[in-house]
N, C-alpha and C positions, 0 to 999 in steps of 0.2 A: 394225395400221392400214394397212402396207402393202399386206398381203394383200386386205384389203376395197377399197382405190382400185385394186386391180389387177385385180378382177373384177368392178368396178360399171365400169372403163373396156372391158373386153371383153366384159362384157354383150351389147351392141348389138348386137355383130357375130358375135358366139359364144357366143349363148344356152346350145346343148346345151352344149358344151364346156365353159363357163364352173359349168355344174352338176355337171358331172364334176370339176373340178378342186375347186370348195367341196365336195364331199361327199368328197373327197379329203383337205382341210385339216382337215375335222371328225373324221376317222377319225386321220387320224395325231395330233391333239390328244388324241383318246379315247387312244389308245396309248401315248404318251406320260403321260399323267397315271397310267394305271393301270399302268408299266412305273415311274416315280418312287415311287407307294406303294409297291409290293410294295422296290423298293431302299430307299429311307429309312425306311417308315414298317413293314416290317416286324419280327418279332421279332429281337431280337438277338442275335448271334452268340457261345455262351460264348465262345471264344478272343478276343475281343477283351474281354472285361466287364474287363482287366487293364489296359487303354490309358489311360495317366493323361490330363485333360482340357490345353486349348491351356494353355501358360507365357508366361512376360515375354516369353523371347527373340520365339516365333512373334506376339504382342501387337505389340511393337515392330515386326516386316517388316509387319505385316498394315495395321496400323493407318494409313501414309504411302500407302498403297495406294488401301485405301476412297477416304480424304481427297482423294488423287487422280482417283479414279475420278469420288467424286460430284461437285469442282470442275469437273472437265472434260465432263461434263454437264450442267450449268446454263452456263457457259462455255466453248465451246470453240474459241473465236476465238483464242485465242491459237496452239494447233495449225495448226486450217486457215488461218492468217496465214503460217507457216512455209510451209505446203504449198504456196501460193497459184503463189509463185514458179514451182516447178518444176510445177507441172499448167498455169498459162498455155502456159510453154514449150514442153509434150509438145502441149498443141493448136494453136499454133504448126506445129508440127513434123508435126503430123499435116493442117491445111490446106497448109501447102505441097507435101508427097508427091501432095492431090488425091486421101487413100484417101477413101471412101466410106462414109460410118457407115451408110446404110439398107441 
């Protein structure tokens, strides 16, 4: 989604440009997807057909993880509440030097 606001907003001003880089993102997606089959989706490698499947133990690390992940995805105000402090302060810190963001 990012990508799409990022090339409808330079459209205007960077027609060509803007088609070189989506014809860009379209290719590296093609690449990407047929560089994921050939690794996952192809045939299996005997020397591994011996590798016992996931146990309790990796279950238990794995499982507080996801839980994590997906909480903090539909919520993640509790993080950027923590952060808040310190990124006020670095912009602070960065109007008072007078550096220049453009």
């Amino acid at each position: 989604m990012s990508e799409l606001l990022t090339l409808l907003g330079g459209w205007q001003t960077f027609p060509t440009l803007t088609v070189f880089c989506a014809t860009g993102i379209v290719l590296g997606a093609a690449y990407m997807l047929w560089t994921m089959q050939r690794v996952f989706l192809g045939p299996l490698n005997p020397k591994y057909e011996a590798l016992p499947e996931i146990n309790g133990r990796e279950i238990f690390t794995l499982v507080p993880l996801a839980v994590l992940v997906i909480v903090l995805g539909f919520y993640p105000h509790p993080v950027l509440d923590m952060l808040r402090a310190s990124t006020n302060h670095l912009v602070d810190v960065v109007w008072q030097t007078g550096v220049s963001l453009r």
